[in-house]
N, C-alpha and C positions, 0 to 999 in steps of 0.2 A: 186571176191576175198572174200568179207563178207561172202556166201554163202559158199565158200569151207571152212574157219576158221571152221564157225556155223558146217555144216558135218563132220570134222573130230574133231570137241568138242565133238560133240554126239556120235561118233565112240569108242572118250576114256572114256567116261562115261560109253558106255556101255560095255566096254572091264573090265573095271576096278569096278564092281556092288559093292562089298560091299564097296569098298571104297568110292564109290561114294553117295551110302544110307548112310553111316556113315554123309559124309559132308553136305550130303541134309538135314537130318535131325534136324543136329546141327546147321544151318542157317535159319531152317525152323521153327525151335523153338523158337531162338533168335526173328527172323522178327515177329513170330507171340505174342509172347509177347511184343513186342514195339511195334505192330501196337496196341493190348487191352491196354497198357497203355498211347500210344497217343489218342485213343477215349477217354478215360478217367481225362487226361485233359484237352481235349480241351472243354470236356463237361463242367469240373469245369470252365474252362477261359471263358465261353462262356453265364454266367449267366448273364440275364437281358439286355443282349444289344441289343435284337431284338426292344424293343420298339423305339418308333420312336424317343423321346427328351431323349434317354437316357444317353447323355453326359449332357443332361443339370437340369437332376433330382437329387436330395440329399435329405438323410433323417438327419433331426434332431439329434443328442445324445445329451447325458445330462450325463455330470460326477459328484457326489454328494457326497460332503463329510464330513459329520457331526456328530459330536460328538466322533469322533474314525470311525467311523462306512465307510466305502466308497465302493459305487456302479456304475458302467457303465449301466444305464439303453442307450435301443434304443426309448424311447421314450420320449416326453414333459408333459406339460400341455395344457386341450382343447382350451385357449387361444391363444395359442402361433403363431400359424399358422394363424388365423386371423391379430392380432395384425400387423402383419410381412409382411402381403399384402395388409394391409391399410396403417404403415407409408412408406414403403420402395419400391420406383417403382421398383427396381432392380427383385422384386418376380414377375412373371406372374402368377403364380396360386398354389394353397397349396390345401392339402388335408389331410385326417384324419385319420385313420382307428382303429378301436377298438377293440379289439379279447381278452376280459378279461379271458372267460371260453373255450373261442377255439371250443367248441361244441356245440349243439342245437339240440333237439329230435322235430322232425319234421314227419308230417303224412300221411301213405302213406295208403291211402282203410280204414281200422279200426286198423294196427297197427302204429306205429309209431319208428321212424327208428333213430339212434345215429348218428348223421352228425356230422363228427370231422375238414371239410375243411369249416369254417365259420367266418364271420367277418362282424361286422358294416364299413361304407365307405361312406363319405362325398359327396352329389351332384356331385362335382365338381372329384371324383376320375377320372373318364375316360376323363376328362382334361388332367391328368398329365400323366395317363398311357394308351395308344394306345393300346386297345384290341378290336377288332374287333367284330360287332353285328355280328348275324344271325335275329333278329327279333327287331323291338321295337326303340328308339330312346333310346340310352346308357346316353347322357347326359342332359338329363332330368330326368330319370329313378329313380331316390332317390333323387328327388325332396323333396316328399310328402313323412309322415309319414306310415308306414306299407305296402312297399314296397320291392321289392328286384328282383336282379339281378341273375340269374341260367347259367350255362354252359350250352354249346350243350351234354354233355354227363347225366345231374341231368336230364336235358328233356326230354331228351330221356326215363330216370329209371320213371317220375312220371306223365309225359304227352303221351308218346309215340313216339312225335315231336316234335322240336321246336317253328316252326311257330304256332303248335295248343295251346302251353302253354303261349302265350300272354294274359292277361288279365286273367289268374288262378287266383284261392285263394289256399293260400300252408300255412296249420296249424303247428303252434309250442306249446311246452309249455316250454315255463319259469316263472316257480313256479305259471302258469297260462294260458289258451290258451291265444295263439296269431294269429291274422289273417293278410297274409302277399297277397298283390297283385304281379303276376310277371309280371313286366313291362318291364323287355326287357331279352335278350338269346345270350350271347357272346358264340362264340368259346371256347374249353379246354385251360384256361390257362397254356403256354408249361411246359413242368416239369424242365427247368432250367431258374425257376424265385426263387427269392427267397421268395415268396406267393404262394401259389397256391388252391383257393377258388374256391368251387364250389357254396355256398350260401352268396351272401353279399346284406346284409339288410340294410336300412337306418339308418343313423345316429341317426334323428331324435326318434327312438324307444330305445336308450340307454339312461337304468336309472339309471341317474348320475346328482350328483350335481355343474351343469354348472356355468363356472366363475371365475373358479380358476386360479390363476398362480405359485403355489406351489404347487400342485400335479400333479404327472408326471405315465398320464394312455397312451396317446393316441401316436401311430405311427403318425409322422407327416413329411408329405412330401412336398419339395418346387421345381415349378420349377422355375428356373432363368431365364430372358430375355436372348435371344442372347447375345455372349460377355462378358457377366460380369464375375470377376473375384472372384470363391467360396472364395477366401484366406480374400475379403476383408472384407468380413462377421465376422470377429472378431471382428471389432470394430461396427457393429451392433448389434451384440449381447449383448455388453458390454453396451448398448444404452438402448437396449431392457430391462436389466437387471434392470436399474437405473431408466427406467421411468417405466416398471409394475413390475417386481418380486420385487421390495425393499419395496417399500410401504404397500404390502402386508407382508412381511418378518418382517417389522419395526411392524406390529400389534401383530404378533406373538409370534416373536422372543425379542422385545425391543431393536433391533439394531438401530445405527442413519445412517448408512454410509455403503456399501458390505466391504469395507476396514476394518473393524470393524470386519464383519461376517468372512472375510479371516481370520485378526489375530489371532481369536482363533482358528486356526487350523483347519477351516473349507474352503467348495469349493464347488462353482455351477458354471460351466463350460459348454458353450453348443460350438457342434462340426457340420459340417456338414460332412457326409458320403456318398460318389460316392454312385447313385445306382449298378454301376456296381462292386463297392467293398464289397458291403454286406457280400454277400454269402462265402469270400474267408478272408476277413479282420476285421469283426467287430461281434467276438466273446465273445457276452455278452449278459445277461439272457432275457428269454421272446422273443428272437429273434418269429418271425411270422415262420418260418420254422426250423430245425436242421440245422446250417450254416456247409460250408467247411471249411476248414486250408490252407494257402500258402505255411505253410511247407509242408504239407503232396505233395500239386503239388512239388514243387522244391525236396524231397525227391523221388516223381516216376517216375519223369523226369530224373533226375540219372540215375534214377534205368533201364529205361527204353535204357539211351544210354551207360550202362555198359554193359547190357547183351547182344546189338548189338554191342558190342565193344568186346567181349570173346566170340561172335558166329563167329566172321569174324577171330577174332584171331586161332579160332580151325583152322578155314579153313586155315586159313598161316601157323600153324603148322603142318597140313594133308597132306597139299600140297608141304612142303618143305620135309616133313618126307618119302617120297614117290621120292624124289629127285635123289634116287641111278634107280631109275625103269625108272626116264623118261630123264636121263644123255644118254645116250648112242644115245636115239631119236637124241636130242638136236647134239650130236656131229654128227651127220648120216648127220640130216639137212645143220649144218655149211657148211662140207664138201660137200656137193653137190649146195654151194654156197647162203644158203637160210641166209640174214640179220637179225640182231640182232633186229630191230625195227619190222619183222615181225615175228620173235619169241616172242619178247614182245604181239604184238598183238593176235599172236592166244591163248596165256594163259592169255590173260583179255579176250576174248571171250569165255575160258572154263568157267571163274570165272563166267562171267557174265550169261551166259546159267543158270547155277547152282544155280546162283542168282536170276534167273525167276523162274527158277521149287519150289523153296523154297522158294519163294513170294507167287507164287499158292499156295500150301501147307500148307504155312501163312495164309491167307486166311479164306482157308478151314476151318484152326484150328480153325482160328477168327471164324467164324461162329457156330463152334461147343461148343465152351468154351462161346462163349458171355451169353446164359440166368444162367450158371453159377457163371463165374464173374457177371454179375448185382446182384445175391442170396446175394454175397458175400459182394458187394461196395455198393449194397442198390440202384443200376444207375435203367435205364429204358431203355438203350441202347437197338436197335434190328442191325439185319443186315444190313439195312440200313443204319448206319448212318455209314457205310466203304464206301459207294456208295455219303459220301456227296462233295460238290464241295470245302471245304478244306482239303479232306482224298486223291479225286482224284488224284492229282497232287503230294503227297508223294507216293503214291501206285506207278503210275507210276516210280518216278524218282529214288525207292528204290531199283529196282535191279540194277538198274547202278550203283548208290553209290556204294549201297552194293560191288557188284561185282568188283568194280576199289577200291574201299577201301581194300578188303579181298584179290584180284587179285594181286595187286601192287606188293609186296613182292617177293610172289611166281613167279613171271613173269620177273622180273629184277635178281632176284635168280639163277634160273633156264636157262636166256639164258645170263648169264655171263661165264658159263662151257664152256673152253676152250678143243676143239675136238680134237685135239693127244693126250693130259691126261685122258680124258674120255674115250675115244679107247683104251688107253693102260692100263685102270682100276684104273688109279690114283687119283680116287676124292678127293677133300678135301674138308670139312666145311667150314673154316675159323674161326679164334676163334670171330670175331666182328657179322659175322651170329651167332652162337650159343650163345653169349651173348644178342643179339637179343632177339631170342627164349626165355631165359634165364626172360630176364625182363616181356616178353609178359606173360610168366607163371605164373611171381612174381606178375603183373596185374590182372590175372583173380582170383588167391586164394586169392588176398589183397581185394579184392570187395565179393568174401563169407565170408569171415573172419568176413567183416564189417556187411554186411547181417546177418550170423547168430547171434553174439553176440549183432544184434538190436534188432531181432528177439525175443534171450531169455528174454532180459530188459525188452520189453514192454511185454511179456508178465507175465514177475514178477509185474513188475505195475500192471496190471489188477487180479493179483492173488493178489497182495497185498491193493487193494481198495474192492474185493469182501470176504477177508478173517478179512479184518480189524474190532476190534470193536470200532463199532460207537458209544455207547453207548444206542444202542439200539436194540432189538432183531427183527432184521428181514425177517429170518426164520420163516416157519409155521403161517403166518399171513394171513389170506383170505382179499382180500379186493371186498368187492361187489359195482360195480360203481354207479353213475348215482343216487344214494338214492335221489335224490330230487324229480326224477320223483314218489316217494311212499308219499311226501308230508306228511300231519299229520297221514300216516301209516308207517311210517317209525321206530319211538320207539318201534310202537307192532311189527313189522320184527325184530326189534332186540330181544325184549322178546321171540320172537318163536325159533329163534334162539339159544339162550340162552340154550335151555331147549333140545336141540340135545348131546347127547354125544359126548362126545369129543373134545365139547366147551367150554374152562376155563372162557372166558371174551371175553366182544364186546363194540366197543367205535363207535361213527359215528361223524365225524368231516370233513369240505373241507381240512383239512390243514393235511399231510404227512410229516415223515421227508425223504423226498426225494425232488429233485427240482419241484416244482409243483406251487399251490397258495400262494401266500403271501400278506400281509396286513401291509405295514409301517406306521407307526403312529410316532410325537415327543414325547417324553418324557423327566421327567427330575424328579430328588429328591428333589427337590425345587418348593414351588408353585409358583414361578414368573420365568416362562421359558422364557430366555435368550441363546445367541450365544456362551457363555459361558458354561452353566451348561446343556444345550441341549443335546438328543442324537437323534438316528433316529435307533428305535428300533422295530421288525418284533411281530405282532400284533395277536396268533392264537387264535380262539375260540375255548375250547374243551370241554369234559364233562367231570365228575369223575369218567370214567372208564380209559381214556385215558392212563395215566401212566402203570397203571397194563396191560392193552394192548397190549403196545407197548414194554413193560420189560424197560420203563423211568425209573431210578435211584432217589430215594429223597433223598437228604443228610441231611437237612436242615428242621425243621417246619414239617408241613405235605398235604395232597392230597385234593383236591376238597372232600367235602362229602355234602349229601342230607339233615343232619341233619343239616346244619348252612345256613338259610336262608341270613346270609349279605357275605355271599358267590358270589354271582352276584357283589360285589364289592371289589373282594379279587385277587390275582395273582401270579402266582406261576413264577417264574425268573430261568437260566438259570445261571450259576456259570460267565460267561462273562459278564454279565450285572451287577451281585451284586459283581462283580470287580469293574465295573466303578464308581457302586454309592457310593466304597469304606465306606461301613455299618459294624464297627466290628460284627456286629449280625443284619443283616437284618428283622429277622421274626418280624412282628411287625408295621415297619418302614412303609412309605405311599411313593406312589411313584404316578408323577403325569400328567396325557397326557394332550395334547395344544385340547382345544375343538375347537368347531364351529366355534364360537364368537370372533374375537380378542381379548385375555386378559382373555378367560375363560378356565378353567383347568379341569377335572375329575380326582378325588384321590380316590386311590387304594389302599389298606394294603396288603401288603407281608406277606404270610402265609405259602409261602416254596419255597425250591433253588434246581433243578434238576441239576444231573451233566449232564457238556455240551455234549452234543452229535450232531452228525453230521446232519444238516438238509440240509444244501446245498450239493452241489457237493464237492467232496475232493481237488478242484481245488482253492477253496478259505479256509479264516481261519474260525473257527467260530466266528460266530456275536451275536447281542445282540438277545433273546427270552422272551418276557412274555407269560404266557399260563393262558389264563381268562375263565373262566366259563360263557360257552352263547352256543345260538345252533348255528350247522351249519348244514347240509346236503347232504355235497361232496360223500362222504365213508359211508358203515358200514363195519369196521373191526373187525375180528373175531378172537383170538389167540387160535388156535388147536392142535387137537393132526393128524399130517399128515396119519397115518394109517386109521384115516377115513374120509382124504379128497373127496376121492370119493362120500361116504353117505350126508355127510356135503352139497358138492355142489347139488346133485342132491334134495337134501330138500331144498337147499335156494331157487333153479329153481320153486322147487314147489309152494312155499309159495310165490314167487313172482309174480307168474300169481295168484294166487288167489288175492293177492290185487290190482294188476297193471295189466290185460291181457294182455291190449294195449300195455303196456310199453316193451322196449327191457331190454332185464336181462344180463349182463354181468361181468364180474369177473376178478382177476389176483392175482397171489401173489406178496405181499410185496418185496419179494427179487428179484423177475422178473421186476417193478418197479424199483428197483434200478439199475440195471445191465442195465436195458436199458439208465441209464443216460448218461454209457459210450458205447454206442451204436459204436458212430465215434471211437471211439479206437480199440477197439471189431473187426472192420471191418478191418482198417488198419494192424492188428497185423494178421489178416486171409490173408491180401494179400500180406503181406508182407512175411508171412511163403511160401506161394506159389511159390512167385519169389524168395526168397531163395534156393528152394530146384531147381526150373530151372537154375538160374544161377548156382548153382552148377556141374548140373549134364552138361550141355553145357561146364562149366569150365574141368569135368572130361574128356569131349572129346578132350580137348583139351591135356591134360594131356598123355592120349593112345597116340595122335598123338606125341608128343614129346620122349612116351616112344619108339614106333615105330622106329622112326627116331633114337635113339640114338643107339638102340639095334642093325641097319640096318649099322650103322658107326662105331661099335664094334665089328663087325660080329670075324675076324680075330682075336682081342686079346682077347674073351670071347674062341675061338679054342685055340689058343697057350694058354691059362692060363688053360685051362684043361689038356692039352695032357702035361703040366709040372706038373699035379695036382691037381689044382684046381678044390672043391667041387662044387654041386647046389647051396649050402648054400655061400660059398665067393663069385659067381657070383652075385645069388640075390642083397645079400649085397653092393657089390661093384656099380651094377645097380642101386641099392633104396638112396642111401647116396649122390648121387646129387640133386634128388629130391628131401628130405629133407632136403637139406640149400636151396633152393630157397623156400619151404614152410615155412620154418622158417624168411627166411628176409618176406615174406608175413607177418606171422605177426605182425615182430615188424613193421612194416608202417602200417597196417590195427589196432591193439589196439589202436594209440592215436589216431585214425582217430575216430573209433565207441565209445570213451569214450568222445569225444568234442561235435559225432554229437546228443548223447542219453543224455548227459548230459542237453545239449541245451532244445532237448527235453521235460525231465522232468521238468523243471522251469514254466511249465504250471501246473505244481500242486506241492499246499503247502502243501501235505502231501505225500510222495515219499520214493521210497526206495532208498538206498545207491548204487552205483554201484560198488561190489564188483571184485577184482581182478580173482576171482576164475570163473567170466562166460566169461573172453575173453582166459582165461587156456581151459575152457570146449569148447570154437568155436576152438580154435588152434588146440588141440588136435585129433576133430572131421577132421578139415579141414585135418589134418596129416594123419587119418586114411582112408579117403577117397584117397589121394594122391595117398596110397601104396596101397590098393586095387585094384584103377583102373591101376596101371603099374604091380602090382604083377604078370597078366595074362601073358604081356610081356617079363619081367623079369624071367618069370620061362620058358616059350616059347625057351628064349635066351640059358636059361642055359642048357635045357636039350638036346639041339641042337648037332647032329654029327657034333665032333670038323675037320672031316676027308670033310667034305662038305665044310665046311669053307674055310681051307686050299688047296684043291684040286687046283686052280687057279695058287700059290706061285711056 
């Protein structure tokens, strides 16, 4: 019985070709977009939990809030983690990791190579995290000072093998060689962690002043014994707080009590964070990788079972619109005694068929589109992971769905047609099927409605964070990286520089106004810093080129200059901070940081106030800035004239191997820098325009089928209304003006839908734009335009139709 359904499904597919590529298509598209955005989050869902204790791993946060000033760091102080596994048995083992500069130039033959997946890491890291050797004993491995741990893939690049790079020496330089032994050879850590290191070097070689409980540098990891319960770790922390961070705070700060430090409006708050929530949930600065968003999953997750929900809907409306073609079968069947339940049966057999061939095809697509989508989502997905053993079992089970989901309809439709009506050419719709129809339409243009008018938001956001001024000019700004590696040649690169055409001015500083390094320091206008008149304000060292550089604003006073030697103890403030210090006339004034020493201070004189300008991400407000006169050697930035960018760079190229052969030379522009901060947006708004324009066009199939089917149930009174008269033009019309009130109730459901869900959206950044009435006018409109186009083929098909063909039957 199965086997005759299956042969005469494949009989009407193939009797019926274009109809049938029409519906393959549109379900093959659909399936094959939900299957790229089910890889995609299951990739995101899937972060971190391969390791073995990874239900019982947490990282540390730290919420800070002093003086005004309040930050989400993911990290502690190098204390903290100790502390916490000496008083507390509930911790089985803690670990560290350090990744200040994130990079380390490292030497490979005679040159030397810009490693950017590096990190310091505590003995004890491969306690907490389950990565697998290839060579070497892992937790012993950064025992000892000047050691470190490499991938099977760095081994490959700098030994050739694994097992032969046991016992190497692997050269760095930070601001000096450094000789590192590699004592053992993990596996690639997977790319859905939220780390992922190819070089991690001992703790013991980070130079840092150990001992603190008030500075908050290091990622600090805990795991917890079996069974205990994270939650109850708030009142250890509160523990933690009262017997090490106060006593230290009380030197500092002159507090007696945290109850104290809270009332004035201050907050040290630590949090433990799943590891397996990282990556999706704790979105806050210095993260060890670029994390994901939750929205963005629960957003493509929609997204994904909308567009399988308006691919299966085409098919019910294909498959009903086609209804007058296969009524007569249906009555044939009846009458020569064939049951209603196995008419039902053979058309979830067509549906289902159809639903295999367009799973294939899915497939396919998936295969085709995947190193695409990855370009696009930043993934590392290949074809394989459709082949993994949680993809299998939706693979399989998705044409059945599919097919008894899309099937349903049309099969209970279709053998409801009673066979003397049918035989005698009496069909009727019914008006509760065409209201059906009706809503299923109103369905799939209320989900592009939503899609497009997300679409144009975000993408005004990102024109409006890249068009915005920041208060600083960054445009035509060269930055040349890594200047440390030029050490005390680094001024004379700049002088040479200098003296190129084309180059107005060149500053070299670590610090950027983009999210990059930063330096918190207390401060306060008072020489006796207190939980009162404290703040916690961002610390850059820069030179007296910087301003003119960067096109920084003086309002106030004036600029670092070479002629005032007590300049080294002078500070230029930032219009937010000389708010706080609330100074009718700051230049002058002394402003003063908490030093070393419990109770010792370093005072500053204020010699000028820049207007604020944006150095973080547009997602937070601005914070407080002082800009002190001292070297650094992150950058050298260059401000140009772009017409001779090309010359420009290829003279820095030059003049950099003359001073650094060894050294790697590399570059970017300042505005490319920023643009990548909204990198995750950037990405999201690229896939989101994509499944936009699919689910549209899957929705427009949907749309033919319905024009189809109505044109097919009109046949008669589009005859009689001509042969009394009636124009192309009234037909058209008369055809188009029902589609346009179901695209219309589309919108009004779909505007407050995309204005709640974009709204929500935006609340991630405190600098945004308005969401004006006039971009869900522009998605309506579009959505309108597309409606009539795709029925207009229809609709003029109808009209132009011998009214004498029609009628011949009457």
């Amino acid at each position: 019985m199965i086997r005759n359904y299956l042969k005469v499904a494949l009989r009407n597919l193939w009797r019926n070709k274009t109809f049938s590529l029409i519906n393959i298509i549109g379900l093959a598209t659909g399936l094959g977009c939900f299957i790229l955005i089910a890889l995609y989050v299951l990739d995101e869902l899937s972060y971190d939990h391969f390791y073995k204790n990874s239900d019982r791993i947490y990282r540390i946060s730290s919420d800070i809030r002093f003086g005004g000033d309040e930050t989400k760091y993911p990290f502690t102080s190098d204390m903290m983690g100790q502390a916490l596994k000496k008083d507390y048995p509930q911790v089985e083992q803690y670990t560290r990791v350090y990744n200040s500069n994130g990079s380390k130039l490292v030497k490979k033959g005679t040159q030397f190579i810009m490693e950017t997946r590096v990190a310091h890491a505590d003995s004890t890291f491969f306690d907490v995290f389950s990565l697998p050797a290839i060579a070497g004993n892992i937790h012993a491995a950064l025992y000892e000072p000047n050691t470190l741990v490499i991938t099977e893939t760095t081994a490959r690049k700098y030994f050739g093998d694994g097992n032969n790079a046991i016992g190497k020496i692997i050269e760095t330089d930070d601001n000096g060689k450094t000789l590192y032994k590699v004592t053992a050879v993990i596996k690639d850590i997977p790319s859905n962690s939220h780390f992922n290191f190819d070089f991690i070097f001992s703790m013991k070689n980070v130079d840092y002043r150990w001992g603190q409980y008030l500075s908050h540098n290091f990622h600090t990891y805990l795991l917890l014994k079996p069974g205990i319960n994270p939650a109850a770790f708030k009142k250890i922390f509160d523990q933690y707080t009262d017997q090490y961070v106060l006593p230290e705070a009380k030197a500092y700060l002159q507090i007696a009590s945290m109850d104290e430090f809270q009332q004035s409006g201050n907050k040290l708050k630590y949090s433990l964070t799943p590891l397996t929530d990282i990556h999706l949930y704790s979105n806050r600065p210095f993260e060890l990788s670029p994390g994901g968003n939750i929205q963005y999953v629960y957003i493509f997750s929609a997204v994904a079972i909308f567009i399988l929900l308006i691919a299966c809907i085409n098919f019910m409306n294909l498959t009903t619109a086609r209804s007058a073609n296969r009524a007569k079968e249906v009555g044939v069947r009846k009458v020569l005694g064939t049951e209603r339940k196995n008419l039902i049966t053979q058309f979830l057999s067509e549906s289902t068929l159809t639903a295999f061939i367009s799973c294939i095809l899915a497939i396919l697509l998936a295969f085709a589109i995947i190193p695409l989508f990855n370009s696009i989502s930043g993934k590392t997905m290949s074809v394989l992971h459709i082949f993994t053993p949680a993809i299998i079992p939706v693979l399989l089970l998705l044409p059945f769905v599919v097919g008894l989901l899309a099937g349903s309809y049309p099969a209970f439709f279709l053998s409801s047609f009673k066979p003397i009506e049918v035989l005698k050419g009496r069909l009727r719709s019914g008006r509760s099927n065409g209201s059906l129809r009706s809503a299923l339409v109103i369905f799939q243009f209320a989900t592009s409605i939503v899609l497009i008018a997300g679409t144009i938001i975000i993408y005004r956001q990102l024109h409006y964070i890249q068009t915005k001024n920041l208060g600083y000019n960054k445009n035509e700004v060269l930055l040349i990286e890594n200047g440390y590696a030029l050490q005390n040649k680094l001024e004379a690169f700049k002088q040479d520089m200098l003296q190129q055409p084309g180059v107005s001015s060149g500053t070299i500083s670590s610090y950027l106004p983009i999210p990059s390094s930063r330096s918190d320091n207390i401060f306060s206008g008072e020489r006796v810093i207190d939980a009162k008149n404290g703040f916690s304000m961002q610390e850059w060292n820069v030179d007296c080129d910087y301003l003119q550089t960067l096109g920084i604003e003086l309002i106030k006073g004036r600029n670092f200059s070479r002629d005032f030697g007590t300049d080294s103890n002078a500070v230029i403030l930032n219009e937010a901070t000389a708010k706080t210090l609330g100074y009718a006339d700051p230049i002058g004034q002394h402003i003063y940081k908490s030093g070393i020493g419990p109770g010792s201070v370093e005072s500053y004189t204020i010699i000028g106030v820049v207007k604020n300008f944006h150095f973080e991400s547009l997602k937070r407000d601005i914070g407080m800035l002082g800009l002190f006169l001292g070297r650094s050697t992150g950058f050298a930035s260059f401000k140009m004239n772009a017409a001779n960018a090309p010359q420009i760079i290829q003279y820095a190229e030059k003049k950099w191997k003359t001073y650094a052969p060894e050294m790697p030379f590399s570059y970017q522009f300042l505005d490319a820098a920023f643009n990548n901060v909204y990198r995750s947006e950037q990405r999201v708004a690229k896939i989101a325009i994509a499944f936009s324009v699919l689910a549209i066009l899957i929705a427009c199939l949907g749309l033919f089928g319905l024009a189809t089917y109505m044109a097919e149930q009109r046949t008669k009174e589009i005859g009689i209304r001509k042969v009394l008269g009636a124009s192309v033009g009234n037909v058209v019309t008369m055809l188009s003006k029902d589609f346009l009130k179901l695209v219309t109730i589309a919108f009004c459901i779909a505007a407050p839908l995309a204005w709640w869900a974009m709204h929500n959206w935006l609340q991630d950044f405190a600098y945004r734009i308005n969401i004006s009435w006039w971009i869900f006018g522009i998605a309506g409109v579009l959505a309108l335009f597309i409606a009539l186009f795709t029925i207009s083929f229809q609709a003029i098909k109808a009209a132009v139709a011998n009214p004498v063909k029609s009628l011949r039957t009457e």
